[in-house]
C-alpha positions as CSV (number, residue, x, y, z in Angstrom):
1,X,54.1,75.0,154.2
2,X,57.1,77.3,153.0
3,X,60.2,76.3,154.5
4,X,61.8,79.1,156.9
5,X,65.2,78.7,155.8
6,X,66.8,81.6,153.9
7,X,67.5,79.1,150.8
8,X,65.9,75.4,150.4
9,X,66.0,72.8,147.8
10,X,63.7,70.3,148.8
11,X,64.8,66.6,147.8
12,X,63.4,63.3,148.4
13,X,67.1,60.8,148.4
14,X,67.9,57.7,147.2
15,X,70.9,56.2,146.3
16,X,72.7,52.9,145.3
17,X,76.0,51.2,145.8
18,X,77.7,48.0,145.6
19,X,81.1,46.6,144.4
20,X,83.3,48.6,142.3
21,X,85.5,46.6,139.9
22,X,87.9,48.6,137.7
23,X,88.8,47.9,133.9
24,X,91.4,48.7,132.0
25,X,90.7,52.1,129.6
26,X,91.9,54.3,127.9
27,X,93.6,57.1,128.7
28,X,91.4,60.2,129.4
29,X,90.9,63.1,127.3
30,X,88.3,65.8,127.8
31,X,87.6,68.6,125.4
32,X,87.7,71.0,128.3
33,X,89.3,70.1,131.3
34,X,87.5,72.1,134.0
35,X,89.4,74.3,137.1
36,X,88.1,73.4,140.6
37,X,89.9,75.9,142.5
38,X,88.5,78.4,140.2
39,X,85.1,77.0,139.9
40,X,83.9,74.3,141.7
41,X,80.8,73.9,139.1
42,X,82.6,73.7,136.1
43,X,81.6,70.5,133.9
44,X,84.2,68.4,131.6
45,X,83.0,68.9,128.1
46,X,82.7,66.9,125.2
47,X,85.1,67.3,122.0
48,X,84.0,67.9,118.5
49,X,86.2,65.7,116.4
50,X,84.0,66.7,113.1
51,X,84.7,69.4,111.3
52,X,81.7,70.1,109.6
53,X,80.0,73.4,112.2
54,X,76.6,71.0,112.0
55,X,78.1,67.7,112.8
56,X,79.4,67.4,116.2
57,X,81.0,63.9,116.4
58,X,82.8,62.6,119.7
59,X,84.2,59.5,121.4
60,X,82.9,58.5,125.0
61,X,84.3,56.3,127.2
62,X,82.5,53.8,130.3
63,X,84.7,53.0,132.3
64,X,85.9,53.3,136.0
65,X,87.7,55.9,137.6
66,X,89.1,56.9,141.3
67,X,87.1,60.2,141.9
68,X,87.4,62.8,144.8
69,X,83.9,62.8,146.1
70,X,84.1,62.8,149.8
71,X,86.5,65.5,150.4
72,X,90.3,64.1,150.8
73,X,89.0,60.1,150.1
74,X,88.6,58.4,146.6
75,X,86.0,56.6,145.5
76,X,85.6,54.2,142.4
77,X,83.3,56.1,140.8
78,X,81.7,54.8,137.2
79,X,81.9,57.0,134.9
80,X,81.7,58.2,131.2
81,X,85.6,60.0,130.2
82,X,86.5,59.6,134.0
83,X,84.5,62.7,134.6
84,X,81.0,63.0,137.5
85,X,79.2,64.0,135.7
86,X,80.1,63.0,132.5
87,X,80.7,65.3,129.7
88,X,78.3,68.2,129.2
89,X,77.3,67.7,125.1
90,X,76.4,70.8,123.4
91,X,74.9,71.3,120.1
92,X,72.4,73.1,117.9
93,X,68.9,72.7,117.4
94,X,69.2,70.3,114.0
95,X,72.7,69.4,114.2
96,X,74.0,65.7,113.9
97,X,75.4,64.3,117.1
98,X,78.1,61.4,117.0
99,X,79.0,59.4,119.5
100,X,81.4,56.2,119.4
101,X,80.7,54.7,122.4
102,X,83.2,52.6,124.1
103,X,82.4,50.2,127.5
104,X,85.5,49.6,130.3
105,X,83.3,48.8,132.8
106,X,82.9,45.2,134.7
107,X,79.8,44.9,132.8
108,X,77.4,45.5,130.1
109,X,75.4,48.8,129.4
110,X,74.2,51.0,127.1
111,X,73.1,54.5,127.1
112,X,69.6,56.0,126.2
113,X,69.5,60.2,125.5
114,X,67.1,61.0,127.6
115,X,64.0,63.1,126.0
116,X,65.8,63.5,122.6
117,X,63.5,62.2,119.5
118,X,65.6,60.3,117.9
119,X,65.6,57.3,115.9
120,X,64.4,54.0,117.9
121,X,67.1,51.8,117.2
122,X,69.2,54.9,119.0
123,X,67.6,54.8,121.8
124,X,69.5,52.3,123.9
125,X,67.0,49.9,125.8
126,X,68.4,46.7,125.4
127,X,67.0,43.6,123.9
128,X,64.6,46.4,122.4
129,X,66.3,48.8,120.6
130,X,69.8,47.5,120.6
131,X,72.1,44.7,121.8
132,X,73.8,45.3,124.9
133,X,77.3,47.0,124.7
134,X,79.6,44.1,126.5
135,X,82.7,44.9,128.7
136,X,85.4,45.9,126.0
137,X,82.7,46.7,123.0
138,X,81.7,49.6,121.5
139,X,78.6,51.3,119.6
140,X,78.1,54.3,117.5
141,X,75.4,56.4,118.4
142,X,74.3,59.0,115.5
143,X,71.2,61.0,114.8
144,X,70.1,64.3,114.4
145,X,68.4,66.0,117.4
146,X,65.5,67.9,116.5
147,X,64.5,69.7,119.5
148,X,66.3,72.6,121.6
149,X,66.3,72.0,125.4
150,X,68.2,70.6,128.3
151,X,68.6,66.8,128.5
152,X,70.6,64.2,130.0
153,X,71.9,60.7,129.1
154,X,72.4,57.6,131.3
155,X,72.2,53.6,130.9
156,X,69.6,51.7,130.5
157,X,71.1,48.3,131.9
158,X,71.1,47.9,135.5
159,X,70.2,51.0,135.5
160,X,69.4,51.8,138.9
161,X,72.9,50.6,140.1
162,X,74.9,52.3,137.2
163,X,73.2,55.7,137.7
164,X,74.0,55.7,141.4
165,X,77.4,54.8,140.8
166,X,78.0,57.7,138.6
167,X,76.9,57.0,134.8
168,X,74.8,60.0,133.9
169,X,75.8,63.1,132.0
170,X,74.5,66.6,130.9
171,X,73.4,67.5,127.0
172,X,72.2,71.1,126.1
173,X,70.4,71.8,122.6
174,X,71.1,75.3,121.9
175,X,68.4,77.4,119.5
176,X,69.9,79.7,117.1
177,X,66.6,82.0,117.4
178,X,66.5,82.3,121.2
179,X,66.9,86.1,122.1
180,X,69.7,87.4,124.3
181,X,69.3,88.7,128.0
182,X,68.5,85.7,129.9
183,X,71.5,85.4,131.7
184,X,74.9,83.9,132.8
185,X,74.1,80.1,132.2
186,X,74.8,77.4,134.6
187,X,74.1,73.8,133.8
188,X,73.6,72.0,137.3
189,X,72.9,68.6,137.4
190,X,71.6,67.1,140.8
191,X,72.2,63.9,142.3
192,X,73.5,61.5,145.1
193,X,75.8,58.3,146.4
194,X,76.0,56.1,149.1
195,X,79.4,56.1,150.7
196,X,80.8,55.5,153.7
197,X,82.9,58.6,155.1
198,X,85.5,56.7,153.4
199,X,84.7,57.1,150.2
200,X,83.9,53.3,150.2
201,X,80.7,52.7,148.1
202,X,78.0,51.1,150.3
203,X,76.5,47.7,149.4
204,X,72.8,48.3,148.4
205,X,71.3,45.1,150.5
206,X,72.8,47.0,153.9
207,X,71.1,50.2,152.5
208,X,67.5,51.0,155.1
209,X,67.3,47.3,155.6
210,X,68.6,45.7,152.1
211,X,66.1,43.9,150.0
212,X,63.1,44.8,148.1
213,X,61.4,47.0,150.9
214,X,64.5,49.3,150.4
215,X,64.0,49.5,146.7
216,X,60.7,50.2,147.0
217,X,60.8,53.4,149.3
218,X,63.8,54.2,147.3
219,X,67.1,53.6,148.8
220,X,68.4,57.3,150.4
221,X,72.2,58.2,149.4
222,X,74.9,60.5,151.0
223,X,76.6,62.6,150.0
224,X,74.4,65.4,148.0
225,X,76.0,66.6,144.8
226,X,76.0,69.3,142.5
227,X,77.7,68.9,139.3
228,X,79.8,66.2,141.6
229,X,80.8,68.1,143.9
230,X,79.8,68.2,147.6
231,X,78.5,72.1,148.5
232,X,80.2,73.7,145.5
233,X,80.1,77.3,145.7
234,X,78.6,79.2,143.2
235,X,80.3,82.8,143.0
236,X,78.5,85.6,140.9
237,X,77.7,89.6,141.7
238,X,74.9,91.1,143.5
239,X,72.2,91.6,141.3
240,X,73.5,89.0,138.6
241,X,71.3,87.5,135.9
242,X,71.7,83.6,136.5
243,X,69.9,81.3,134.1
244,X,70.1,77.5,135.7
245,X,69.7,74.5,133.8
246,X,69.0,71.8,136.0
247,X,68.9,68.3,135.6
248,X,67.7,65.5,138.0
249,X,69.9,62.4,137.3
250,X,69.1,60.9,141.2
251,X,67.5,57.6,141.4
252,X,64.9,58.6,143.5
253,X,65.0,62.2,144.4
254,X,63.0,64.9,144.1
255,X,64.3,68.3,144.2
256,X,61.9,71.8,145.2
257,X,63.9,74.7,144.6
258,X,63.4,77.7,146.2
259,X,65.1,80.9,147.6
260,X,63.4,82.9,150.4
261,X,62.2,86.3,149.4
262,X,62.8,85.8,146.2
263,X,60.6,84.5,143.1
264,X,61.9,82.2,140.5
265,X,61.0,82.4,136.9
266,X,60.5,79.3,135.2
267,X,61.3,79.8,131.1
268,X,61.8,75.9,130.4
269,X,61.1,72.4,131.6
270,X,61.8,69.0,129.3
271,X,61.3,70.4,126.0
272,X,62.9,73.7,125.7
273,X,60.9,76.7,126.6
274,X,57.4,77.0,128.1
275,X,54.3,78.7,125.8
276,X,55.1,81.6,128.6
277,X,57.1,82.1,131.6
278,X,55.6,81.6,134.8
279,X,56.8,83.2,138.0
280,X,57.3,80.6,140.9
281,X,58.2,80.8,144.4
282,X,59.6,77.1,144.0
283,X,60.4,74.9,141.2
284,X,59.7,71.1,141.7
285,X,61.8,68.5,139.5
286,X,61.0,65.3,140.1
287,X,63.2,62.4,139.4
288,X,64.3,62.8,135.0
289,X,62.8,66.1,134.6
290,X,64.2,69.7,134.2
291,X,63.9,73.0,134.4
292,X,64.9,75.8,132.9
293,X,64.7,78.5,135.5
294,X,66.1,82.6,135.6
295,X,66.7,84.1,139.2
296,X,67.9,87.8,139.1
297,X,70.3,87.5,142.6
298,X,68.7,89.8,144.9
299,X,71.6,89.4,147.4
300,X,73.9,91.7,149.0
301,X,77.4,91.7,148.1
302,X,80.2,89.8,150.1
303,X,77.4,87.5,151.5
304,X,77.1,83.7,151.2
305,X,73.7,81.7,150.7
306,X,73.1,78.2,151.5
307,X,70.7,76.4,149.3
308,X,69.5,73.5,151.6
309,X,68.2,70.0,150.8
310,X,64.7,69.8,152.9
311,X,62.4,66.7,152.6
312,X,60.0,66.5,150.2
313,X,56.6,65.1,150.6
314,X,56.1,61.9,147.9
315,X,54.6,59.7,150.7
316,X,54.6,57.9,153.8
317,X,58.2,58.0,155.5
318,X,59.6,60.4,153.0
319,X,60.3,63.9,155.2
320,X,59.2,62.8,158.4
321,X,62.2,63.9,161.0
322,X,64.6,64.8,158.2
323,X,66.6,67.5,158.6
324,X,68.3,69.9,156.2
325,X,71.1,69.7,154.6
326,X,73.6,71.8,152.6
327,X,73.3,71.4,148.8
328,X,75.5,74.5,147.3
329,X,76.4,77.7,148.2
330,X,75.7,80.9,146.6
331,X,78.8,83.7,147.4
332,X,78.2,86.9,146.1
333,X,81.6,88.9,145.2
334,X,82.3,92.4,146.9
335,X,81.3,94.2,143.7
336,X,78.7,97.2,143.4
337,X,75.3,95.5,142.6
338,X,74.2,95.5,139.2
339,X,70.5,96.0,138.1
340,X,69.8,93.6,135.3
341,X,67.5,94.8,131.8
342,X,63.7,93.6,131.5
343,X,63.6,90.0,130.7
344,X,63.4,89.3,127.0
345,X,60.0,88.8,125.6
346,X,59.5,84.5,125.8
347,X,56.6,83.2,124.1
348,X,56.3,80.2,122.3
349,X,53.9,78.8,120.3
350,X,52.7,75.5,121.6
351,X,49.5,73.9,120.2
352,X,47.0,71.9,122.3
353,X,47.0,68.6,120.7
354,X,43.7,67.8,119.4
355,X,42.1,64.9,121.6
356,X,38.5,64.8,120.1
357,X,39.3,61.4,119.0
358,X,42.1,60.9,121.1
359,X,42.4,56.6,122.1
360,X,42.3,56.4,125.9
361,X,44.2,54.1,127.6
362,X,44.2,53.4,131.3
363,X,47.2,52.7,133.1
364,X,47.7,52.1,137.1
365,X,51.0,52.3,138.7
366,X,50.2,49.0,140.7
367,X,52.1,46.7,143.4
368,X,51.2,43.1,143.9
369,X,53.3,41.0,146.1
370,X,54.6,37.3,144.6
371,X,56.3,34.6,146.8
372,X,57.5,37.2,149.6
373,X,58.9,39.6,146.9
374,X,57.8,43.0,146.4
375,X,56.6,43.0,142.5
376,X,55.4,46.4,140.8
377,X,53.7,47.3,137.5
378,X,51.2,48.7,135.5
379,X,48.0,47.5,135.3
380,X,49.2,44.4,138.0
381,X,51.5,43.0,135.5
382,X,55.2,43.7,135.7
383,X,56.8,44.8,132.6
384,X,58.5,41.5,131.9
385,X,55.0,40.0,131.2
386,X,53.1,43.0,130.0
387,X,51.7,42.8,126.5
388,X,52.7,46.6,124.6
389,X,50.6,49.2,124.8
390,X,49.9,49.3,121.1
391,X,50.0,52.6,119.2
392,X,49.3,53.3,114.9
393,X,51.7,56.3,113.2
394,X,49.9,59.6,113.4
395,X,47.7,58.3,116.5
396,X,46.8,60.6,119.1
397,X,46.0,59.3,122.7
398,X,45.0,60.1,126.4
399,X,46.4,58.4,129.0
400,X,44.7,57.8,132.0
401,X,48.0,57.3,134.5
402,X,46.5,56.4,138.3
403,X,49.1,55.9,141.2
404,X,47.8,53.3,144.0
405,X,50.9,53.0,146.0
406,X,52.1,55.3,148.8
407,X,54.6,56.8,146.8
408,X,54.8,59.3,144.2
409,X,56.0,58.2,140.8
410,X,57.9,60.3,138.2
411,X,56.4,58.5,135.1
412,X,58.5,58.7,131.7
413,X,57.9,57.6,128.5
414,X,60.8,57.2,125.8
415,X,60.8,58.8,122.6
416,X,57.7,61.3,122.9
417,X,56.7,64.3,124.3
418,X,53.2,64.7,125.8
419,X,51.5,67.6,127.0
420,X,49.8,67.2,130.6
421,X,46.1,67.8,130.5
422,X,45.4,67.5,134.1
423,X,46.7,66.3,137.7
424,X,43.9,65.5,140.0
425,X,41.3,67.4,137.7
426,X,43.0,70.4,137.9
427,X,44.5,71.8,134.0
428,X,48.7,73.1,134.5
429,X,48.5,76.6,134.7
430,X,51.2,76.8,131.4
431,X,51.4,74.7,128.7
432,X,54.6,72.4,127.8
433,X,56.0,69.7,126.7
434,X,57.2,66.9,128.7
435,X,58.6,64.0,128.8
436,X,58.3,62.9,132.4
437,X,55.7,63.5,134.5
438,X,55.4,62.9,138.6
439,X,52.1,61.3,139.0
440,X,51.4,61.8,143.0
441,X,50.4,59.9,145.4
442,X,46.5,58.1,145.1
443,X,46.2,60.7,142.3
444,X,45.8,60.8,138.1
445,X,47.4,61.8,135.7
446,X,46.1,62.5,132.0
447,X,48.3,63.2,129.4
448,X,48.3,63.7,125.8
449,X,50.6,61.6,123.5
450,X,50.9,62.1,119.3
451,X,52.6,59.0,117.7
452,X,53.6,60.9,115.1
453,X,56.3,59.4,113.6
454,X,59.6,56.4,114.3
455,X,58.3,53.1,114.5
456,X,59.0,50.5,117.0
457,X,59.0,49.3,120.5
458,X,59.1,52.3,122.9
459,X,59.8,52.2,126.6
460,X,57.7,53.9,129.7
461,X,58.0,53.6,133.4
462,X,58.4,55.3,136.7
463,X,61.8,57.0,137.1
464,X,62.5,56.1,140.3
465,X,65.2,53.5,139.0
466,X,64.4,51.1,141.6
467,X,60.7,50.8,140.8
468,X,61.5,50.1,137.1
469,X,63.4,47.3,138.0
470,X,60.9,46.0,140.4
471,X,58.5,46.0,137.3
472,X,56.9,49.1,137.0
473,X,57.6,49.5,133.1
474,X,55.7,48.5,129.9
475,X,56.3,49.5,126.2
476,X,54.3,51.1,123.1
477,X,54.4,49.0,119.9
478,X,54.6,51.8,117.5
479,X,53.4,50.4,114.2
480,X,52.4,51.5,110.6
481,X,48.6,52.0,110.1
482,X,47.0,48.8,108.6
């Protein structure tokens, strides 16, 4: 049922904490330092130390950093360049991306680029992929990135507790060919903490109970951020043309935007645009994914919005009593409206993959209890003793992806897209490309994978962070053809 607020986003939280420890760093310095006071949403930005227009090369630094999240406290916040979130990358389609990564923090990590197709010993899973990047070491990061779209970066070693701290960052793939017309753009990426009103990072284990039960609903964090910030205002004119690029870097949550009495158009999700826009009356990004939505503000001048967290719906014990809560705030200025042109023509030509002779492969998002510990997986088998899903170059397959727990899981898979064939029988009304999909809850999933190219061990789980760790991952051996 449609919320009756004037504005919703509707979320399903989670959120991690523990002990802080600071390292010495570096001193920081941003390509762009961003203004507060004159916009709240501004992002830090990363600097191009290459010359070259088509190589974009930059340092980044892990380390942590007292932040301002709770208004007039600090918090040790974790962070990459002392910035949450941490630096917004921008490139071009087909440009080479840098990055000489550096690690300040009490303990190891790593960082995987989320969605990009890159090279598999880039890809930041460690004991996989790559060794893990110790307190005080360092690792250069360089590939090309082949796809235009909106994606996100974050670590990939304790991950659920690093990511809730603060480790997670924006990247934008621009495309040289896109037409004009679709707006003032606004990257917005969407996440949480656990403090106390403090500022004080909460320890996990006193989080809904501690322990494994906790971290399998998903542990629920306050406060609510946007770009960081805690109800940021957005300022733009009646009528305005906003294009939002939003990113879900929470743990757990799920986010359903929507405004009331007005319709969304969705252009983009994972990988860059859609074959076609679609017109939406809410957008739903589960944990990982994007979207890449365009909302012409039909809102009086001098008026403010609030855009309201409301619960979500991914199973038992998930929006039962919540209430809303304020996520940003939308303040038009007292100029005249404006009346924006026709959207640009969007198509884009995605081909079904062929799945005559597709492999199928059957997975279930399982949970099986061991010796008083909650254990997930796939198939019954945590990661940690799965055997690979194995996979030839150039193979196409189906996967069959069946969820038997309570819960819905956002299921990801490193390296790939896939295109989603059908959720509970029913075919997506537009194709895409994705990379994460949310699998609901006693439903299936099939998707469509093409193993087209980079050999070697690739990743997949469910993207609520705490579920991973509790076992619910596995990996494709990528090999050459015999």
């Amino acid at each position: 049922m449609r919320s009756t607020l004037p504005a919703h986003l509707s979320i399903v939280t989670t959120c991690v904490a523990g002990a802080l420890l600071a390292c010495s760093a570096p001193p920081h310095e941003p390509g762009a330092t961003p203004d507060p006071e004159v916009d709240p949403l501004s992002l830090l930005e990363a600097k191009d130390q290459n010359p070259d227009p088509h190589v974009f090369e930059t340092t980044l630094d892990a380390r942590v950093e007292e932040l301002e999240v709770l208004p007039g406290t600090t918090t040790p916040v974790w962070t990459y360049d002392g910035g949450l979130p941490g630096p917004l990358i921008r490139v071009a389609q087909g440009d080479r991306l840098i990055v000489h990564f550096t690690n300040h923090l009490p303990e190891a990590t790593t960082i995987h680029w989320h969605g990009l197709r890159i090279p598999n010993d880039m890809d930041g899973v460690p004991g996989e992929t790559q060794p893990e990047v110790e307190p005080g070491g360092a690792f250069t990061y360089d590939f090309v990135v082949p796809d235009a779209g909106t994606y996100w970066y974050h670590p990939h070693v304790n991950a659920a507790a690093q990511a809730g701290f603060g480790l997670y960052g924006p990247i934008v793939v621009t495309d040289p060919a896109e037409p004009p017309g679709l707006g003032k753009e606004r990257v917005l990426v969407l996440s949480d903490m656990t403090l106390e009103d403090d500022g004080t990072p909460v320890d996990p284990a006193s989080v809904q109970g501690g322990g494994d039960f906790a971290a399998l609903f998903g542990r629920e964090g306050s406060p609510l951020l946007v770009n960081g910030k805690v109800n940021p205002v957005l300022s733009a004119r009646s009528g305005e043309r906003l294009r939002f690029r939003l990113i879900n870097a929470a743990r757990s949550r799920y986010f359903n935007l929507g405004i009331d009495g007005q319709m969304l158009t969705r252009i983009g999700s994972d990988d860059g645009l859609l074959a076609r826009p679609e017109s939406l009356a809410t957008v739903l990004v589960a944990s990982a994914q994007r979207a890449d939505i365009v909302l012409d503000l039909a809102q009086p001048p001098s008026t403010e919005q609030v855009v309201s967290w409301v619960a979500y719906d991914r199973g038992f014990g998930s929006h039962e009593f919540r209430k809303p809560e304020n996520l940003f705030t939308i303040r038009t200025t007292d100029d005249a409206p404006v009346t924006p042109p026709p959207l640009p023509a969007l198509e884009r030509d995605i081909q079904p993959l062929d799945v005559s002779a597709a492999t199928p492969q059957s997975l279930s998002l399982t949970q099986n209890n061991e010796a008083d510990a909650i254990v997930l997986g796939i198939n019954g088998v945590p990661g940690s003793r799965a055997e690979p899903v194995m996979a030839m170059l150039g193979e196409t397959q189906v996967w069959t992806l069946t969820n038997t727990i309570d819960w819905d899981h956002p299921f990801h898979l490193h390296g790939f897209f896939f295109q989603v064939l059908e959720v509970n029988g029913v075919a997506p009304s537009v194709l895409e490309w994705r990379d994460t999909v949310n699998v609901p809850v006693e439903g299936t999933v099939r998707i469509a994978v093409q193993f087209d190219e980079r050999p070697g061990m690739w990743m997949f789980h469910c993207h609520i962070l705490d579920h991973a760790e509790l076992g619910m991952m596995g990996m494709v051996h990528l090999h050459a053809s015999p």
